[in-house]
N, C-alpha and C positions, 0 to 999 in steps of 0.2 A: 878276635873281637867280632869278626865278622860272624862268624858261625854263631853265637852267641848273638847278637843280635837278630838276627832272622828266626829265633825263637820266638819273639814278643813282635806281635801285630796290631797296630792300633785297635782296629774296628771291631779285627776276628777275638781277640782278646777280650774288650769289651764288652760283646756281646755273647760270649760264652760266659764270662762269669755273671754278668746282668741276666740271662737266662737262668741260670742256677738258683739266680736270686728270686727271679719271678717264680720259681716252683718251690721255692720254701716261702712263701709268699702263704700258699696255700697248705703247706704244711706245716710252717709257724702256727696259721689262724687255727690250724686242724685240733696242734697242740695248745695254743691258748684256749681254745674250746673245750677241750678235755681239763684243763686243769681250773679252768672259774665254774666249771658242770662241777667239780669237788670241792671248789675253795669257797666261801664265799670271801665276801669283798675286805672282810677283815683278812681270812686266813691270806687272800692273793696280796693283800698288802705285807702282811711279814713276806709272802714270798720275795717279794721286789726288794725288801730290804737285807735281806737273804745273801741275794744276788750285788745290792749296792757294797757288800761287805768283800764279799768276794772280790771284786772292781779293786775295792782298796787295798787288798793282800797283793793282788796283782799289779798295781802301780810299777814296780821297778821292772815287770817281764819285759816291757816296751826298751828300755832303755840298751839292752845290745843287739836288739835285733834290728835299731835305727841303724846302727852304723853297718852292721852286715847287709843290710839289704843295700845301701848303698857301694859295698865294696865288690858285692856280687852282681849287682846290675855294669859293676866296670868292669868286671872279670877276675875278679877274684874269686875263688870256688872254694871259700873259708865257711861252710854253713855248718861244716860237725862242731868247729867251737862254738857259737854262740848254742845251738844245741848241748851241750854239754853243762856248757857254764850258767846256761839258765836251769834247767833239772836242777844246780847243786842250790842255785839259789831260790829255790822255790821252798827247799826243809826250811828256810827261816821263814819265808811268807809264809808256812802253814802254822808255824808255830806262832807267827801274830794275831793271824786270824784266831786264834784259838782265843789267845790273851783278850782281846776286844771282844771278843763274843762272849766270854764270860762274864765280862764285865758289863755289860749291856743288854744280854736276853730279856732280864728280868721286865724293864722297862719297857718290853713289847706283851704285858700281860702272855711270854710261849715259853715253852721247855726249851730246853737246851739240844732236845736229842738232831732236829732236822739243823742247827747249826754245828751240830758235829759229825753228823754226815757230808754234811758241805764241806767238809776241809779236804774231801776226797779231790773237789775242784781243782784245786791250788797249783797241784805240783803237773795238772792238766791244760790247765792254762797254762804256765809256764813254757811246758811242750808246744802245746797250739801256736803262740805269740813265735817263738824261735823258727818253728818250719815254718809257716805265713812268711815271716821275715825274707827267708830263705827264697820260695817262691817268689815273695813280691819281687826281687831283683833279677831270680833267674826265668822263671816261667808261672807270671799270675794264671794264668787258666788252670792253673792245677787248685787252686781255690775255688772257681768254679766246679771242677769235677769232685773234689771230696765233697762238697754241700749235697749234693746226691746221697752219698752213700750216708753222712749222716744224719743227715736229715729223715731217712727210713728207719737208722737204730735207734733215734730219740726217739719215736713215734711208737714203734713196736713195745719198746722197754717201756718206757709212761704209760701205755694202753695194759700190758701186762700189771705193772705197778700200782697203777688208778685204778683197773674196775673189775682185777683178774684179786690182785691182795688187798686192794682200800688202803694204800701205805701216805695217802694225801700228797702234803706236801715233801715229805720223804721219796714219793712215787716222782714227784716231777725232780725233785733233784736227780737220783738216778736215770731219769730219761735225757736231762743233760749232760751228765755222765756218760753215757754211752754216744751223745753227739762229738763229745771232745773226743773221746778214744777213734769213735768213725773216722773224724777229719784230719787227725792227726796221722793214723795209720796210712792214709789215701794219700797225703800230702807226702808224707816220708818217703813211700814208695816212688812216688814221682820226679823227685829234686837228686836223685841220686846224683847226678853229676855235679851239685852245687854241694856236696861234702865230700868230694875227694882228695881235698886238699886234706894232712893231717893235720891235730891240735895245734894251734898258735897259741903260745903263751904271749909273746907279745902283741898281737890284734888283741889278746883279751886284757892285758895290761891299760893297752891305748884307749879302747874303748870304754873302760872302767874311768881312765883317769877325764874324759873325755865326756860321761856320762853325764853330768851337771846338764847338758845338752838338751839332750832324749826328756831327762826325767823332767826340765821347765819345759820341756813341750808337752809334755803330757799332764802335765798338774793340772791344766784347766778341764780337761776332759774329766779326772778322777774325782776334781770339787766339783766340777758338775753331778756326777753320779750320787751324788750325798744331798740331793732335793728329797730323795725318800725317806733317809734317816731325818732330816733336819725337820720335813714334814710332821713325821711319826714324832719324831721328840718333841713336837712345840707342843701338839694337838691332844699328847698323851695314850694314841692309837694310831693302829695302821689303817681304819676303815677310808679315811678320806685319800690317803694314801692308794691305798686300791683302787679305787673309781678314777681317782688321777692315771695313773697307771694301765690300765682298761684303754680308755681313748689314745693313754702316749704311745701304745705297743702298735696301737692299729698306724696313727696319723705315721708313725717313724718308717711304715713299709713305703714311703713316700722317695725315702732319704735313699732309697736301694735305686735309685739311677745315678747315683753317684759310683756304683762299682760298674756303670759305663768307662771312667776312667780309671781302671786298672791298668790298664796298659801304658799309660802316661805315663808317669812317676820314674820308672825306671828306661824309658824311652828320651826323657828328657838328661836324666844322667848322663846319659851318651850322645847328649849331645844334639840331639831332635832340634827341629827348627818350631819358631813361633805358631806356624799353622798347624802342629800336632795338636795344641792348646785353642784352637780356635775348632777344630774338629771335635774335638771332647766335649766341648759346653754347647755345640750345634746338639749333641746325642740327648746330653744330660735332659737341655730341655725339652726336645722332642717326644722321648719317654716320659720325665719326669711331670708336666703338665697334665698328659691324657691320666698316670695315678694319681693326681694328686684330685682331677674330676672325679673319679670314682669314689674314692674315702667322701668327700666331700656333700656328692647327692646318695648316697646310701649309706651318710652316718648312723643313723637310729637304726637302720636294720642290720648293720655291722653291729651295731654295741648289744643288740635286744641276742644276738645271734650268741656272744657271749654268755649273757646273764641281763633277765627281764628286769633285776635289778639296777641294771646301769642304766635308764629310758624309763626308770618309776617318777611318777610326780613327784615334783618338788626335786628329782636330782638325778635327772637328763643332763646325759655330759653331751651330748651328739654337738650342741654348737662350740663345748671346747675342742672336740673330734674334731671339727672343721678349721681351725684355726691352727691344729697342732698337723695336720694336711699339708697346710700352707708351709709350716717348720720344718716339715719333712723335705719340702723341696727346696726352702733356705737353706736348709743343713747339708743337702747334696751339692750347692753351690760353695757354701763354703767351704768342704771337703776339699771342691777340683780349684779350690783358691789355693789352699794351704799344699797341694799338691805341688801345682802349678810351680809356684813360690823357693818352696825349698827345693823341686829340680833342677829350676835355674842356677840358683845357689852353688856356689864353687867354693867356699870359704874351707871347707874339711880339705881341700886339697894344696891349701897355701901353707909352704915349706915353714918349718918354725912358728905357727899360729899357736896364736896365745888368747887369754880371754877378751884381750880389745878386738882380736880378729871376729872370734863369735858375736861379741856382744853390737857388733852395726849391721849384723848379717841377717839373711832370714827368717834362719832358724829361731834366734831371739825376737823378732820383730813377730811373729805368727805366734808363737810361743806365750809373750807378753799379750795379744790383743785375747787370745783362747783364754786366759788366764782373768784379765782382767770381764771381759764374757760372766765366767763362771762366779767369781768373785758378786757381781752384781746381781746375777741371778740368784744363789745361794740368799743372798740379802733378799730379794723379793718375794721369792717361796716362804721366808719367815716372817716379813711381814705379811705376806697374803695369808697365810694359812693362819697367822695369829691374833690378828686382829678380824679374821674374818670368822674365828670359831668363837674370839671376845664379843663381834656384834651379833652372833648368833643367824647369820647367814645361811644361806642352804650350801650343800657340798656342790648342787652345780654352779653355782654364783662363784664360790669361792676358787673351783676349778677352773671355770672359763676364766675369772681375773689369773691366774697360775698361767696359764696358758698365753693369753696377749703378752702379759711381760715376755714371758719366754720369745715370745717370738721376734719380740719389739726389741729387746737386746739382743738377738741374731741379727737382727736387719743393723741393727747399730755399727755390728762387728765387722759385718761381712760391706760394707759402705768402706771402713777403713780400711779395708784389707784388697779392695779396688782401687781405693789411691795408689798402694803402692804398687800393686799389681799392674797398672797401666805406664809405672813407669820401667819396667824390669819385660814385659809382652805387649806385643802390639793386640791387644785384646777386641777384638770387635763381636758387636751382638751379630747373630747369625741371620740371613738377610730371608730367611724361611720362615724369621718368629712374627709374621703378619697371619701367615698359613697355619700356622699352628695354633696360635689365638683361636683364628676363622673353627679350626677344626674342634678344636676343645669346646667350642662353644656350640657348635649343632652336636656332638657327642653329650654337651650337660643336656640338653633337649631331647636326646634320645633315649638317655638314662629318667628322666623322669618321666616320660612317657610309658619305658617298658616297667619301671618300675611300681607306678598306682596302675598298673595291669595285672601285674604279677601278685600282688602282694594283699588279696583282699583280706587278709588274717592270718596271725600267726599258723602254721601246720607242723611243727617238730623241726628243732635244730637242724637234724639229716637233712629235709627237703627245705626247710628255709636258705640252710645253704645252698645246694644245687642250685636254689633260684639268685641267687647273690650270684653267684658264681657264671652262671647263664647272662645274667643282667650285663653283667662288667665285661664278661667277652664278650657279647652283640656292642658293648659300648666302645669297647677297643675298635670292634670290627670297622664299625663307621668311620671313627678317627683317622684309622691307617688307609682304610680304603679310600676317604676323600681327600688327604695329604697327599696319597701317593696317583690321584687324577691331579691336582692343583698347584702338584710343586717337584718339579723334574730330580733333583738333587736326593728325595723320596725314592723317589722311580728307581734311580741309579743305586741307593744302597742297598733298597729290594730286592732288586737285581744281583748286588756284588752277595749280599748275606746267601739267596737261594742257591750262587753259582761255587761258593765256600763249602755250602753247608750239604749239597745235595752230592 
């Protein structure tokens, strides 16, 4: 156990994969750029729905790689079964997907063809979710380093696809196609010693019989991802749908300070002490604040940088952009909750546990709050988007009320999910979040400074970018450099990151 532990490093871990994340950060926007340059905001809304489809086929991938990640962060090196036995179980989620999308394309005024190209997804994800698993337990930084490699092949392939054959939204499925195959292959290669153990028929037994677990922990994530269908079915199209979606993709790069704590999760399984959990959410906020200024003061030139259609009169999302910012860095808080949570968690290891065992334990408890979350939102998206296309509202009106709920039932969630959290970790705010207020706030000043500098008129996506991009690093620059004069605890991880990394 020893050896195996001294694989996973809090910090170093942390900020390799949050690094990863910051450079698909810009090559995420690179490829959302490239795909609303071809969609317009109807076609980007079947995409989304595309993808909410997808989400649902994959539902059950989650459910054995819960228990394997937790078997191999104790040392178990069982990762070739849940590999195996998720691939078998993906021919049936492709063959649902299929069933559901037959039944339903029509309804999106699209052909059939780009959701039957999508079924190539299925049995991809299924792969992805299994090795992820695998890593989460034995070595997350290898999550970090695949994002690299695929996040190049999406890009190449969609650039080939989008503007080499005009294949639309065919073009961008295939570019995600080739991100799953990237991160799968990088992942596989790296966890080799987390499948040396041969097949278990009985961990695949347990885990099956065991499943009811995994799969209510995830139900509220998968009802969640049904805001796009549920949108598109009220409204009878995808267009409002897309404009939603445009600001959600951007505000969500918020939520990526939450793979600050990767290294948690399986750190806490073995057993880590309260202060690994008090280290995590010092990161969380310290990054997640200074992105969350940036989406923030350069919403309208983030969304025009899209499509001038998202920032046209009458349906300017830039102030739902700002609010879905702020959800980004709720939903990374809630993340290192439900983490937190179930590492603590010991219930899977009580000899004889039965349903009363699970049902007072975390896993239920995080599982129920996620669930009843999604539940309410589900309800809100349908009445906002339904009585807001009955009162004949504009899409940004109707987007930004989308948006407050959304956010306003995270804050609801993650409030309960700190009661009990405080009685299971000694949790305390990090005694730097005065300095990082301090800093966030001459960084919003900086950013609006460089910004009505920079920007006396649109000049082409290309250089509009650059200038986005220019903006938000001088805006970091300030941040980190007045954090790291004002607050020693800065100084010092500066320090340990440069003496790691260099």
């Amino acid at each position: 156990m020893k050896e195996l532990q001294s694989k996973i490093h809090l910090r170093r871990t942390g900020l390799i994969v949050f690094s990863a994340r910051i450079l698909s950060i810009f090559t995420g926007m690179l490829f959302l750029v490239m795909i609303t340059g071809w969609l317009s905001p109807t076609k980007f809304g079947l995409w989304e729905v595309i993808l909410s489809y997808v989400a649902f086929a994959s539902y059950p991938s989650y459910w054995l790689g819960f228990w394997a990640t937790r078997e191999i962060a104790r040392g178990r090196m069982i990762g070739r079964t849940v590999v195996l036995m998720n691939l078998v179980f993906s021919v049936g989620a492709a063959c649902a997907f299929l069933a559901y999308s037959i039944m339903s394309y029509s309804r999106f005024q699209a052909s059939f063809a780009p959701f039957l190209l999508a079924v190539m997804l299925i049995p991809l994800v299924y792969w992805n979710q299994a090795v992820n698993s695998v890593a989460s337990g034995y070595r997350p930084e290898a999550v970090g380093y695949s994002i690299l490699f695929s996040e190049t092949s999406k890009l190449l392939v969609a650039y080939v696809a989008l503007f080499i054959f005009k294949l639309g939204i065919n073009g961008a499925i295939l570019g995600v196609v080739a991100s799953y195959v990237g991160q799968g292959l990088v992942i596989t290669a790296l966890v080799g010693g987390a499948v040396s153990e041969p097949l278990s028929l009985e961990a695949g037994r347990r885990w099956i019989s065991d499943s009811w677990v995994p799969a209510f922990n995830s139900l509220g994530t998968t009802i969640s991802s049904a805001d796009t269908v549920a949108a598109s079915l009220v409204t009878g199209g995808t267009l409002l749908t897309g404009y939603y979606q445009a600001a959600f993709q951007i505000g969500l790069i918020v939520s990526y300070s939450m793979y600050l704590s990767s290294g948690l999760y399986p750190l806490l399984l073995r057993g880590s002490s309260d202060a690994t959990a008090n280290v995590t959410l010092d990161l969380i906020l310290m990054f997640g604040m200074p992105m969350a200024v940036v989406v923030i003061v350069l919403a309208p030139r983030l969304l025009a940088l899209l499509s001038p259609a998202y920032v046209a009169a009458g349906n300017n999302v830039s102030l739902a952009l700002c609010i879905l910012a702020l959800y980004g860095l709720v939903s990374a808080i809630s993340g290192f909750f439900d983490s937190t949570l179930m590492g603590k968690e010991t219930a899977d290891l009580v000899a004889g546990r039965d349903f009363r065992t699970y049902l007072g334990s975390a896993f239920s408890f995080v599982a129920a709050v996620n669930l009843g979350y999604a539940i309410a939102y589900i309800a809100s998206v349908i009445l906002t988007t339904g009585l807001g296309t009955a009162l004949g509202l504009s899409i940004s009106a109707i987007v930004v009320v989308w948006a407050a709920c959304q956010v306003g039932l995270l804050v609801v969630a993650v409030l309960v999910k700190l009661r009990r959290l405080r009685k299971a970790v000694a949790l305390r705010l990090p005694s730097s979040l005065p300095k990082y207020l301090l800093a966030s706030l001459v960084m919003t000043c900086s950013l609006y400074l460089l910004s009505s500098l920079s920007f006396p008129g649109s000049a082409g996506r290309l250089v509009d970018g650059v200038r986005i991009l220019g903006i938000a690093t001088a805006g970091a620059g300030v941040y980190f450099i007045l954090l790291i004069l004002v607050d020693g605890k800065s100084r010092r991880l500066a320090s340990e990151f440069l003496h790691k990394f260099s």
